[in-house]
C-alpha positions as CSV (number, residue, x, y, z in Angstrom):
1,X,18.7,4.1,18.3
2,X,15.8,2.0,18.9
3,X,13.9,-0.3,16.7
4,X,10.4,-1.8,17.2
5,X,9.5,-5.5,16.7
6,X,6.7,-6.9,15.5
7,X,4.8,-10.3,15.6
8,X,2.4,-9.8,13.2
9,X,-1.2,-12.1,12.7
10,X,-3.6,-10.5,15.8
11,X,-6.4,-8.8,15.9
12,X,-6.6,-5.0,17.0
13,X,-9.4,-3.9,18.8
14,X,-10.7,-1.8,21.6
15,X,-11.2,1.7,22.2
16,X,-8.6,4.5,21.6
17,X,-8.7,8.5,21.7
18,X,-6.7,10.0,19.1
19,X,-3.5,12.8,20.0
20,X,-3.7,16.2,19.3
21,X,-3.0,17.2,15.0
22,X,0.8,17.0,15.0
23,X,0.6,19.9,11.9
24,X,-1.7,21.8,13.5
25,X,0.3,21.9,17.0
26,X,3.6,23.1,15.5
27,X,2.1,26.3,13.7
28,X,-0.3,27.3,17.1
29,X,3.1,26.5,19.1
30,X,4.7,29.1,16.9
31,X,1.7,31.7,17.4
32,X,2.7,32.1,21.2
33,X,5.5,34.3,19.9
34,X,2.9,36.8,18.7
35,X,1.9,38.0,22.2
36,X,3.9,39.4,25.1
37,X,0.9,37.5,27.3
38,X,0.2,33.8,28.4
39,X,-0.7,31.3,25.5
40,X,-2.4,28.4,27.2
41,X,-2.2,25.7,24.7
42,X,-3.8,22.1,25.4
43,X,-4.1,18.6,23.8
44,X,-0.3,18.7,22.5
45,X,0.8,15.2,21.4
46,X,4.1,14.4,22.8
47,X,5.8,13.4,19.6
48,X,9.3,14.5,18.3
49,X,8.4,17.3,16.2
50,X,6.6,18.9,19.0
51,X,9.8,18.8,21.4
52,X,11.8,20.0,18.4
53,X,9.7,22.8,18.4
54,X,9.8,23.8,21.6
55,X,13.4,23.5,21.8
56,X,13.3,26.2,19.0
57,X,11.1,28.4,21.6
58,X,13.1,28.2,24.4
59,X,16.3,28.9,22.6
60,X,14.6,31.8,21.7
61,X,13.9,32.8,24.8
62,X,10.2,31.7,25.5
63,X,9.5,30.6,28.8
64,X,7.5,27.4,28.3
65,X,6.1,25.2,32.2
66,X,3.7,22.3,31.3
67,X,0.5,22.5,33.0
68,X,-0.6,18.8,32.7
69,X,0.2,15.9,30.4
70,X,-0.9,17.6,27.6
71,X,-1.7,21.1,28.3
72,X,1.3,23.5,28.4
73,X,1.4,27.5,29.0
74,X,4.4,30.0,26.7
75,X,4.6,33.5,27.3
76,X,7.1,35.1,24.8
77,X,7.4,38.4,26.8
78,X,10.8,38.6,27.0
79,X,11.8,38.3,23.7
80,X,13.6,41.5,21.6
81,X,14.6,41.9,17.8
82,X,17.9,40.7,18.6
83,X,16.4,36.9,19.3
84,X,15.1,36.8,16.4
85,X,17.6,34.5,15.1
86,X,16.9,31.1,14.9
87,X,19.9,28.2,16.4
88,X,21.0,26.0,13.3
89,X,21.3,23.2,14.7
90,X,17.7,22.9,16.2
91,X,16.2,24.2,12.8
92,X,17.9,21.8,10.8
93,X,15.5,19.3,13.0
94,X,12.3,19.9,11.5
95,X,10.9,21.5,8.4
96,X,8.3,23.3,10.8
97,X,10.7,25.9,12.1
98,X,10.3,27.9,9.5
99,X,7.1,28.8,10.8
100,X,8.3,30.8,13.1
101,X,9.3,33.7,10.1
102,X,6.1,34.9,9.9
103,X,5.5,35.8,13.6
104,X,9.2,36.8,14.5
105,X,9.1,38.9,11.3
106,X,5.9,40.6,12.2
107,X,6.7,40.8,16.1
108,X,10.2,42.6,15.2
109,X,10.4,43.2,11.7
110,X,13.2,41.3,11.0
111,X,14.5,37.6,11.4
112,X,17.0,35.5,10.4
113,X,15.9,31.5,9.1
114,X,18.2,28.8,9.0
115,X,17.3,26.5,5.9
116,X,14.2,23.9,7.6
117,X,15.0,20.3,7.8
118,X,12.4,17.1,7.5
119,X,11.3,14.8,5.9
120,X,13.0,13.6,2.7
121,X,9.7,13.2,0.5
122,X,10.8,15.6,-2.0
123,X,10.8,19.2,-3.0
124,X,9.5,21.2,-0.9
125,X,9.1,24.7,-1.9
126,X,10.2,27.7,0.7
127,X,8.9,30.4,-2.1
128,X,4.9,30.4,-1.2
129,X,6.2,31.5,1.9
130,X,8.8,34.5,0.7
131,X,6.3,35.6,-1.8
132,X,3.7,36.0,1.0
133,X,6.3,38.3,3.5
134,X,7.3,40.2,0.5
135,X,3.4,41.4,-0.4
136,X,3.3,42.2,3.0
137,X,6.4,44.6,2.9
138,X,9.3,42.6,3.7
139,X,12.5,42.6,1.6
140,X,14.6,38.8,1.5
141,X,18.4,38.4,1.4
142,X,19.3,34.9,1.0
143,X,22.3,33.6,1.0
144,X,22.7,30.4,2.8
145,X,20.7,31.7,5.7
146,X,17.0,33.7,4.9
147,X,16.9,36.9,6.4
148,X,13.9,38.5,6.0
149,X,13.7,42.4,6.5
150,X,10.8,44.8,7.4
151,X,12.4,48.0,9.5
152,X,9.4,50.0,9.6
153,X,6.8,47.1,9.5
154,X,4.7,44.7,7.8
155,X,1.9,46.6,6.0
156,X,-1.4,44.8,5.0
157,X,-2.0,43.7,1.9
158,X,-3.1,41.1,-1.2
159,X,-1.4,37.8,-0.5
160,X,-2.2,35.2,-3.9
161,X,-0.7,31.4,-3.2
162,X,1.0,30.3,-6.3
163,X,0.0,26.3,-4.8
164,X,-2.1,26.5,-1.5
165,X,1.1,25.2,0.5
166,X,-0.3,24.4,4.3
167,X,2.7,26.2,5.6
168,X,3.2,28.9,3.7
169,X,-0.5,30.2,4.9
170,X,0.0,29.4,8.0
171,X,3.0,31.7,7.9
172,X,1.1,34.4,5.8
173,X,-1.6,34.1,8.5
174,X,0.8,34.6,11.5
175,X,2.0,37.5,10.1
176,X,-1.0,39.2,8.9
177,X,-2.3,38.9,12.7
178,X,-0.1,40.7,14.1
179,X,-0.1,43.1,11.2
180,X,-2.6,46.0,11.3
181,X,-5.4,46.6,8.1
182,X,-6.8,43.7,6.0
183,X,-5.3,41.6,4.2
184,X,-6.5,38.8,1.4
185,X,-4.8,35.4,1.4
186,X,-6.1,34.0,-2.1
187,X,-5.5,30.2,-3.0
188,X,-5.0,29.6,0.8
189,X,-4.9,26.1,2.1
190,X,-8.0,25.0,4.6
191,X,-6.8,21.8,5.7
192,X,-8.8,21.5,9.2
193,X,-5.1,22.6,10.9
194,X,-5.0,25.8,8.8
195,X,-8.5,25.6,10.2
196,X,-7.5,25.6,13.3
197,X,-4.8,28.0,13.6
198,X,-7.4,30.4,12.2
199,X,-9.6,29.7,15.3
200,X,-6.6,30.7,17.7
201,X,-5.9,33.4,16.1
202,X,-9.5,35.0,16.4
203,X,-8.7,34.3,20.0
204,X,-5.9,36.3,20.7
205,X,-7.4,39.4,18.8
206,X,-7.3,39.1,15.0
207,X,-10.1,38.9,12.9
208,X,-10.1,35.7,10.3
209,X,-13.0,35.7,7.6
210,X,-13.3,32.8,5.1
211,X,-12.0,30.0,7.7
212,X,-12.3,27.2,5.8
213,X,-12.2,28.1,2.5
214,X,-9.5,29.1,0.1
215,X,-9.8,32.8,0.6
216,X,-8.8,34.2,4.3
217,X,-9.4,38.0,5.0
218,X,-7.6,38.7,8.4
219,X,-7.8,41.8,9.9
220,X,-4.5,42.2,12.2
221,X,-3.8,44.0,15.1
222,X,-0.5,44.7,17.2
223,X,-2.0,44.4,20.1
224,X,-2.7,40.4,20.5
225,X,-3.3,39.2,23.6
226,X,-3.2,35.6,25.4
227,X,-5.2,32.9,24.8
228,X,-6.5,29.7,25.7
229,X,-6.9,26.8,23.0
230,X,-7.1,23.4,22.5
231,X,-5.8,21.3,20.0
232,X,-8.2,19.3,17.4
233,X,-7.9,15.2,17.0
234,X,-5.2,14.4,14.8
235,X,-7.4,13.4,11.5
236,X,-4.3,11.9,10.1
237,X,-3.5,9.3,13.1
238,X,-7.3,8.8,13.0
239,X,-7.1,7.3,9.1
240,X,-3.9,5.4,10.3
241,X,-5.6,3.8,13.0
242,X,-8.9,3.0,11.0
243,X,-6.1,0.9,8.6
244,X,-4.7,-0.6,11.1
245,X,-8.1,-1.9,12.6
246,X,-9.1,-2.9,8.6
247,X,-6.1,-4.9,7.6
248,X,-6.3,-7.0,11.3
249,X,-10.0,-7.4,11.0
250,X,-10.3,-6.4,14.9
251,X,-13.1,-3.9,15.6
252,X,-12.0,-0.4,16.6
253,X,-13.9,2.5,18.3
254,X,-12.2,5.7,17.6
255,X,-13.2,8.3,20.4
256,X,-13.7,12.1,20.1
257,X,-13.5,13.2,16.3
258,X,-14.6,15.9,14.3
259,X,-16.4,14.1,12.1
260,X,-16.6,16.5,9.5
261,X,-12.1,16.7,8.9
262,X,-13.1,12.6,8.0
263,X,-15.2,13.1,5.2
264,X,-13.2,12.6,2.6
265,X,-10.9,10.1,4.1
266,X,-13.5,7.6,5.2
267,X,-15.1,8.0,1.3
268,X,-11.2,6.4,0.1
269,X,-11.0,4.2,2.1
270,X,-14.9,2.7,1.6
271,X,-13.8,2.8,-1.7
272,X,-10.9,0.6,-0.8
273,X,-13.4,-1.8,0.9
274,X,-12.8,-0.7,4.7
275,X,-16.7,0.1,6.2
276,X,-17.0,2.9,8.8
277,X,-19.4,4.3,10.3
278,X,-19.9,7.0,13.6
279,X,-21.4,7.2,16.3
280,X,-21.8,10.9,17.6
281,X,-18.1,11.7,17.0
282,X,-17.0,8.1,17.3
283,X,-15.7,6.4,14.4
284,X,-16.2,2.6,14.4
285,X,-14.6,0.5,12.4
286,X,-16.5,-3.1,12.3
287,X,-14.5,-6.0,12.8
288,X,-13.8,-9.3,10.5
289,X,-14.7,-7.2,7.0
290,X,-13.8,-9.1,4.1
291,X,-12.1,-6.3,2.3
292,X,-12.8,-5.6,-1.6
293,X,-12.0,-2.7,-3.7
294,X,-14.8,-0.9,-5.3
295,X,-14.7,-0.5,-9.0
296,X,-15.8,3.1,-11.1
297,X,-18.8,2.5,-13.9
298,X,-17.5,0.3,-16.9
299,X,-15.9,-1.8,-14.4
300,X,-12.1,0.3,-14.2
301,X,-9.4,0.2,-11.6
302,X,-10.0,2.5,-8.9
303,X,-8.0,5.6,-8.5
304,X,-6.6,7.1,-5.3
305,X,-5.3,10.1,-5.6
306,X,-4.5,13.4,-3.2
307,X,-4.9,16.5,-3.4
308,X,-5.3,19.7,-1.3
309,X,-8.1,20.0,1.1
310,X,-10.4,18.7,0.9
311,X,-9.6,16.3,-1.2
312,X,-7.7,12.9,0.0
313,X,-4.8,14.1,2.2
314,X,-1.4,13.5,1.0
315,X,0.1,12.0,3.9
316,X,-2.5,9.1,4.1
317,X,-0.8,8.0,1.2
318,X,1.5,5.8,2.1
319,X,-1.2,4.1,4.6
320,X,-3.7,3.9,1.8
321,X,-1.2,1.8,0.1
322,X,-0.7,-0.1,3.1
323,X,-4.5,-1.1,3.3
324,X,-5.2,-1.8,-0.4
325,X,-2.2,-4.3,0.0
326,X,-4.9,-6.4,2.0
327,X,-8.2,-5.6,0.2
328,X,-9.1,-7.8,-2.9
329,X,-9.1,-5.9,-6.1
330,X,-6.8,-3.3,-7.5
331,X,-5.9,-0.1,-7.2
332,X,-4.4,3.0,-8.7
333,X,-2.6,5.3,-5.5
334,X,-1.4,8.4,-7.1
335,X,0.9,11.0,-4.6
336,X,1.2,13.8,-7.3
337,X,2.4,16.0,-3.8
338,X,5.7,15.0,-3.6
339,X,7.9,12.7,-5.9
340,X,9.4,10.6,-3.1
341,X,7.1,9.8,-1.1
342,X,6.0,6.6,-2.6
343,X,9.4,4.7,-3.3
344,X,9.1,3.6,0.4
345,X,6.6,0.9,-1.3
346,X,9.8,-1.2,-2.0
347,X,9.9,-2.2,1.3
348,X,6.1,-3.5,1.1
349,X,7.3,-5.8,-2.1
350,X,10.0,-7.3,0.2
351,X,7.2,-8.3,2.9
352,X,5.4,-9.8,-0.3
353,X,2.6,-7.0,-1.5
354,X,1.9,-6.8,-4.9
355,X,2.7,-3.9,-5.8
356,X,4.0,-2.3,-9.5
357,X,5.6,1.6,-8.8
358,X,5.1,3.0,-12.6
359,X,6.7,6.1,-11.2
360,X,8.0,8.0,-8.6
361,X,4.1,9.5,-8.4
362,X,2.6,6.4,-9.2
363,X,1.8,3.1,-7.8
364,X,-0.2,0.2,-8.8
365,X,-1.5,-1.7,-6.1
366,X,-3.4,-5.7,-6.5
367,X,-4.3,-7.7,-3.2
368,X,-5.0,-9.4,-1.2
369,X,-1.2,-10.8,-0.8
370,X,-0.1,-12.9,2.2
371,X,2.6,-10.3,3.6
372,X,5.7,-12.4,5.3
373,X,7.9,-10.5,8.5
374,X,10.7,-8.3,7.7
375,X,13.7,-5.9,8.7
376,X,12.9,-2.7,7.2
377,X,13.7,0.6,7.6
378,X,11.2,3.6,8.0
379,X,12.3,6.3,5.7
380,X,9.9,9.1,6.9
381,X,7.0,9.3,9.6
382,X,3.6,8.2,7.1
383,X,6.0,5.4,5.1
384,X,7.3,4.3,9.0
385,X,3.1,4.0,9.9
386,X,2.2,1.8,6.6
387,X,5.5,-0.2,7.2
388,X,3.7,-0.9,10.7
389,X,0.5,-1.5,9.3
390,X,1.8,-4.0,6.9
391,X,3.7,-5.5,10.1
392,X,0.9,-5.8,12.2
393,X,-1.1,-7.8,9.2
394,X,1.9,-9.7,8.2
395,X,2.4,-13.5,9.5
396,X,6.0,-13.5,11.8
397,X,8.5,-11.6,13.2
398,X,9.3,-8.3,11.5
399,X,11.8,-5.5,12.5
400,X,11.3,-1.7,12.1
401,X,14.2,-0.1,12.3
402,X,14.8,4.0,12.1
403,X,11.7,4.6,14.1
404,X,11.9,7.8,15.4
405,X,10.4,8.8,12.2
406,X,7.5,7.3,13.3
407,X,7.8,8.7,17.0
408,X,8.3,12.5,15.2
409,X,4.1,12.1,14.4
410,X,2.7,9.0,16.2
411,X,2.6,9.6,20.2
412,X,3.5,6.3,22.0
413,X,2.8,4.4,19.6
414,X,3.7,1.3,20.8
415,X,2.2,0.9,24.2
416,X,-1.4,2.5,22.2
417,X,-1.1,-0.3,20.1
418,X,-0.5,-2.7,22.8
419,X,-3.5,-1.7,24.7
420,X,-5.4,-3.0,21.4
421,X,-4.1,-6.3,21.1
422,X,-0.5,-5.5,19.2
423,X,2.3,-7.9,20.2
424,X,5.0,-5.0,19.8
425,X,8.0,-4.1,21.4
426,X,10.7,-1.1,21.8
427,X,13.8,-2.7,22.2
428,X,17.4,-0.8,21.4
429,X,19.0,-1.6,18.0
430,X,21.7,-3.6,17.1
């Protein structure tokens, strides 16, 4: 176990290139079982939940050799129906693995799913993704294990998302790829990862209509074939690093975005009182801003809340909260997502924010407050990143303990973060 420690009070600034999209790695990982050919893959952020993943791949019996840092090839040609059984053990690591249902099913027509592990930020539903392989054809048996059944194949068909779950269309996508006709995913999620698993997929063979929207028509085929792709920017990490210039005050260049995934987020956080703007597809975040909240017409509270894309992303969250701790004002932060997620902010009010939870969705936050060092423990991977944000702002010495949370999404964090200024350290736990 390894914890990191802080001392808090300097300035971050410099230039910094963001990782490869943690969520949208794990689902165009999972895609390489598809094909019996090469996947060429490139710009995979060596984070936790990527090498539990491809764990899960190899135990299957895909032969994985990495290519370069980043870039890594998978061919999945030696895989047969009786693979298709995923290790318990290696499942239980992530929530992720279940994405490999949908292209195991549609590879062998049947497969066999451990229940998913991660983060504890509360229910999260598998049945988006069972009600998607049953309108394709498959039966379910579950028991304490999923097994999902199709002898004679998936068939094409009308997919409707009862919540547009990011998952659960990935899966119905990786499925109907592989699965010949059309079929209509309705309600689909089009976060830019969903996005980009789309764009892979036309790669190897299928044909995706609608990317970007809410309604995907994919026409599938059996015969899918290798690719090459790269990974997008990591829009996520990018908000978490535009925080962490904002609440320092240290200027911050942010290389190589997709300016159009940062919309939304760089709106929120305006809003919040932290200026951006770009140049080409770098984001720069000014230095020394005095930070103020915004208020709507007749002089109310602002309100931060998530939502599906592409409205503010649910796990910037927890670093919104983080920033509005040091902007002068208050602020509303409602994660209607997931009913955990924000009762992390208790460790916040130990470091000395302001901040009243009304409930489990609802949290009012006032600053600016003068936040003190502390031991604290990161609960899951966002709550771990605005724990660090509120470290790096605070004055003294804080401890973060539990951090491989924060190493399943965040790719070296710490020696990043050095390169800007931090004064952080890994050092093993007592």
């Amino acid at each position: 176990m390894e914890k990191f420690v802080i001392d808090g009070g300097t300035a971050l600034s410099g230039t910094i290139v963001p990782a490869g999209n943690k969520n949208g790695a794990l689902p165009i990982l999972a895609a390489s079982v598809l094909t019996e050919d090469e996947v060429v893959v490139r710009n995979v952020p060596k984070i936790r939940d990527v090498a539990a993943m491809m764990s899960l791949l190899e135990a299957l019996g895909v032969r994985i050799r990495w290519l370069s840092g980043h870039d890594v090839a998978l061919c999945a040609a030696d895989l047969t129906a009786a693979d298709a059984i995923l290790d318990r053990d290696l499942a239980e690591r992530i929530r992720a693995s279940f994405l490999l249902a949908g292209p195991l099913l549609a590879r062998f027509g049947r497969v066999c799913m451990p229940p998913p592990g991660g983060d504890v930020i509360g229910r999260r539903r598998l049945d988006p993704h069972l009600d998607a392989f049953v309108a394709l054809g498959a039966t379910v048996e579950h028991e304490r294990d999923i097994t999902l059944l199709a002898p004679k194949g998936l068939r094409a068909g009308d997919v409707f998302m009862d919540e547009p779950s990011v998952m659960a269309t990935e899966n119905a996508l990786l499925a109907a790829a592989r699965t010949p006709g059309l079929t209509v995913i309705g309600n689909a999620a089009c976060e830019p990862h969903v996005q980009d698993l789309a764009r892979m997929l036309v790669r190897m063979g299928a044909d995706i209509q609608g990317v970007g929207s809410n309604v995907l028509a994919v026409t599938g085929s059996t015969d899918l074939h290798g690719c090459d792709h790269t990974i997008g920017p990591d829009h996520i990490e990018i908000g978490s690093f535009m925080a962490l210039a904002g609440v320092t005050g240290g200027e911050l260049r942010i290389r190589d975005t997709i300016p159009g995934d940062l919309r939304m987020i760089r709106l929120v956080f305006a809003r919040l009182g932290l200026s951006t703007h770009l140049d080409g597809d770098d984001v720069i975040v000014p230095g020394g801003q005095e930070l103020a909240m915004a208020r709507d017409v007749g002089e109310h509270k602002i309100t931060v809340q998530d939502g599906p894309w592409p409205a503010f992303p649910a796990d910037l969250t927890s670093i919104a909260v983080a920033l509005a701790t040091q902007c002068s004002g208050t602020a509303l932060i409602h994660e209607w997502m997931f009913e955990n997620r924000m009762i992390f902010t208790d460790k916040l009010v130990l470091m000395g924010a302001d901040i009243t939870l009304c409930d489990p969705h609802r949290a009012l936050v006032s600053g600016p407050s003068r936040l003190r060092g502390e031991r604290v423990e990161s609960p899951d991977i966002r709550a771990g990143m605005a724990m660090l944000i509120a470290a790096l702002s605070a004055e003294g010495h804080s401890e973060i303990g539990n951090i491989r949370q924060i190493d399943r999404g965040y790719e070296r964090i710490d020696e990043r973060l050095r390169d800007l200024g931090a004064r952080i350290r890994r050092v093993a736990a007592d």
